[in-house]
C-alpha positions as CSV (number, residue, x, y, z in Angstrom):
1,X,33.0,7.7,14.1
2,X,31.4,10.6,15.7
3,X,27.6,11.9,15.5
4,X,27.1,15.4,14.8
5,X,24.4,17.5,14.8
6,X,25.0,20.5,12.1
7,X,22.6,23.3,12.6
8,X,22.1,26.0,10.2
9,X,24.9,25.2,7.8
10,X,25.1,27.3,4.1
11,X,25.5,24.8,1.1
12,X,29.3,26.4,0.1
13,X,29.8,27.3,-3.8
14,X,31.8,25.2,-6.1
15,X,35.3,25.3,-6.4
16,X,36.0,27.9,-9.7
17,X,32.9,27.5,-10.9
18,X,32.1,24.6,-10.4
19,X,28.2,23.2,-9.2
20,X,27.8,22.7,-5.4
21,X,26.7,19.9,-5.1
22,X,28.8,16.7,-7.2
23,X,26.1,13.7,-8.4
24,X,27.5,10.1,-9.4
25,X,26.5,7.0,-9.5
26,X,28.3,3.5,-9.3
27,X,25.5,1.0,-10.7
28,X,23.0,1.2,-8.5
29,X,25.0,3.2,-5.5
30,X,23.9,6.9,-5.8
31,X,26.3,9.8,-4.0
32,X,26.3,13.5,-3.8
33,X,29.5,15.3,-2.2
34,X,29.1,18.9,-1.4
35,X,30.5,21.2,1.0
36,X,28.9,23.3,3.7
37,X,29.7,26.0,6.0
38,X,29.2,27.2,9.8
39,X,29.6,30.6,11.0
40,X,31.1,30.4,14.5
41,X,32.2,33.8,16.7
42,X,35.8,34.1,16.1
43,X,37.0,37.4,18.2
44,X,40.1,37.6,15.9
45,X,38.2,37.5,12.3
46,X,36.5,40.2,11.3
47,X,33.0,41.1,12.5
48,X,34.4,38.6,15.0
49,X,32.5,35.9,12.4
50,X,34.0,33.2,10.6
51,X,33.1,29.8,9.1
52,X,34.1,26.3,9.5
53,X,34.2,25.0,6.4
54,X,33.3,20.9,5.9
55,X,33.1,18.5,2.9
56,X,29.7,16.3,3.2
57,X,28.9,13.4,1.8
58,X,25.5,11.2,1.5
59,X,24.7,7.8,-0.6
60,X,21.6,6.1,-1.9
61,X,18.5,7.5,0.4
62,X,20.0,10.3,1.7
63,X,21.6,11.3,-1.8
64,X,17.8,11.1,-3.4
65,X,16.5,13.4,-0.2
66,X,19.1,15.6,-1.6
67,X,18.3,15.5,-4.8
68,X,14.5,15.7,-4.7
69,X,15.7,19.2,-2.3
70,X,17.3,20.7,-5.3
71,X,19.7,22.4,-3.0
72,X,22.3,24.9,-4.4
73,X,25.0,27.1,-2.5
74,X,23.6,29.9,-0.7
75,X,21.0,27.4,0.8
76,X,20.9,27.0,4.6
77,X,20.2,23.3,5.7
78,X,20.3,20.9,9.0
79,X,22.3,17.6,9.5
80,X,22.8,14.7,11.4
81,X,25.9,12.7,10.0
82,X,28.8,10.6,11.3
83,X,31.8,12.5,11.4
84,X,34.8,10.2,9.8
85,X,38.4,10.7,7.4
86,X,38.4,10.0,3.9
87,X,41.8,8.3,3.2
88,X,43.2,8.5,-0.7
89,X,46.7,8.9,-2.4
90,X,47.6,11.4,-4.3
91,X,47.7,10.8,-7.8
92,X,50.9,13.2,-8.4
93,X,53.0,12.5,-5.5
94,X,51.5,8.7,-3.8
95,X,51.6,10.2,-0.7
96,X,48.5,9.2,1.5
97,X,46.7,12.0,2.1
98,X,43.2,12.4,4.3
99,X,40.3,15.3,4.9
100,X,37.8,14.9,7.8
101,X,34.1,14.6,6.0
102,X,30.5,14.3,7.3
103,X,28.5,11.3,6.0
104,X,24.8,12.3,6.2
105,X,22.2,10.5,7.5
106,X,19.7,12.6,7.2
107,X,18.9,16.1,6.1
108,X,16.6,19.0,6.4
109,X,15.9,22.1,4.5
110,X,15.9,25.3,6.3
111,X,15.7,28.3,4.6
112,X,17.2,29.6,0.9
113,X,19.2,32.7,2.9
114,X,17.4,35.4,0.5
115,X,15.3,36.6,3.1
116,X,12.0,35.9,0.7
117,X,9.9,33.4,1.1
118,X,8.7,31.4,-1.7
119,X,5.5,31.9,-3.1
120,X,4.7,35.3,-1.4
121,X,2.6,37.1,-3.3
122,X,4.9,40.3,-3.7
123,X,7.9,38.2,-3.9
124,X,9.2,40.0,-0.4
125,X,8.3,38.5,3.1
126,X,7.6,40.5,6.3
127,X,10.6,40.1,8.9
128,X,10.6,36.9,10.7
129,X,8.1,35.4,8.1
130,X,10.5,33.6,6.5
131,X,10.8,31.5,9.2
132,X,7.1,30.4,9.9
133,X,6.1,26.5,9.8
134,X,5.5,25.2,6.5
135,X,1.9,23.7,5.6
136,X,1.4,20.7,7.4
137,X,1.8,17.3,5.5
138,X,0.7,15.0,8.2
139,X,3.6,12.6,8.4
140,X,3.4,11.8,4.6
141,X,6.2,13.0,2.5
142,X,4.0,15.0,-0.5
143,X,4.3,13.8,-4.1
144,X,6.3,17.3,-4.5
145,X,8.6,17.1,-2.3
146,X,10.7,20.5,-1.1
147,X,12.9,19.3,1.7
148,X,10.7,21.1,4.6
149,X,9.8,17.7,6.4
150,X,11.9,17.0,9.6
151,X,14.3,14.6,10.7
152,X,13.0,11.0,9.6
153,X,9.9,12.7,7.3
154,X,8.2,13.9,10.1
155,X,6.7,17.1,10.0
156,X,8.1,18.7,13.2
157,X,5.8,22.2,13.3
158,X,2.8,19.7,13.1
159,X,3.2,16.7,15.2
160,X,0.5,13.8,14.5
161,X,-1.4,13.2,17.7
C-alpha cells in the first residue's frame, strides 16, 4: 500500500441522488464510503482545472470521526490514508473487476466551500476570514465535536507548550 496525503479535497455528491457519504455496519465493525475530489491544473480542460475523482473509505474510529463531522458534498476536508485496490466480481457478468480506493486513517475538516463562516453574526465573512484558526481546545477533543481538530486530535493553530 501507498500513504497519501490528500490536501483540500471536496466530499463529491452522490451518484443520482444519492447521500455522500454511505454508513453500514457489520456487528460491531462501523464503515462509511464516500467519494472525494481534487482539482489539479490540467492545460487541456477547461479553465485549465479539473478534478481527480477518488472513492474513500474509513472503518470503526475513523468512520465515527466522520460521522461526529457530519460531512456532506460540497465540504472540503484533509486526509491521510493508504492508497490500495478493492477487488469484487461483478454480479452480472463474474468477471473480476477492481477500483483504486483511499482507506482513511485519519481526517480533518477544512472548510464547508460557502465562503461563510459559521456563526458570523451577519451570516457573511470578510475575505480570508473563513480561513482563521478555530477556538483553541487545548488537545482535548470538545464534547461537541465539529471536525476542526488536527491530525491525531491535536489542535494544530494552538499547540500545547
Amino acid at each position: 500500500m501507498i500513504k497519501m496525503i490528500v490536501t483540500n479535497a471536496v466530499v463529491s455528491k452522490g451518484y443520482s441522488g444519492a447521500d455522500a457519504l454511505r454508513f453500514s455496519q457489520n456487528g460491531e465493525n462501523k464503515s462509511v464510503r464516500f467519494r472525494i475530489g481534487v482539482s489539479v491544473y490540467d492545460k487541456t480542460a477547461d479553465n485549465n482545472r479539473r478534478y481527480v475523482n477518488i472513492t474513500a473509505k474509513a472503518f470503526n474510529g475513523a468512520c465515527s470521526r466522520i460521522d461526529g463531522m457530519k460531512l456532506d458534498s460540497g465540504m472540503y476536508v484533509n486526509i491521510i490514508g493508504r492508497f490500495d485496490e478493492e477487488t469484487w466480481e461483478d454480479q452480472a457478468t463474474h468477471e473480476k473487476k477492481s477500483a483504486p480506493v483511499l482507506i482513511v486513517d485519519d481526517i480533518e475538516f477544512c472548510h464547508n466551500g460557502s465562503g461563510k463562516q459559521s456563526g458570523s453574526d451577519n451570516g457573511t465573512a470578510p475575505t480570508g476570514e473563513q480561513d482563521q484558526a478555530p477556538p483553541a481546545t487545548g488537545g482535548q477533543q470538545p464534547n461537541n465535536f465539529t471536525g476542526f481538530e488536527g491530525f491525531g486530535g491535536m489542535n494544530p493553530y494552538f499547540p500545547e507548550g
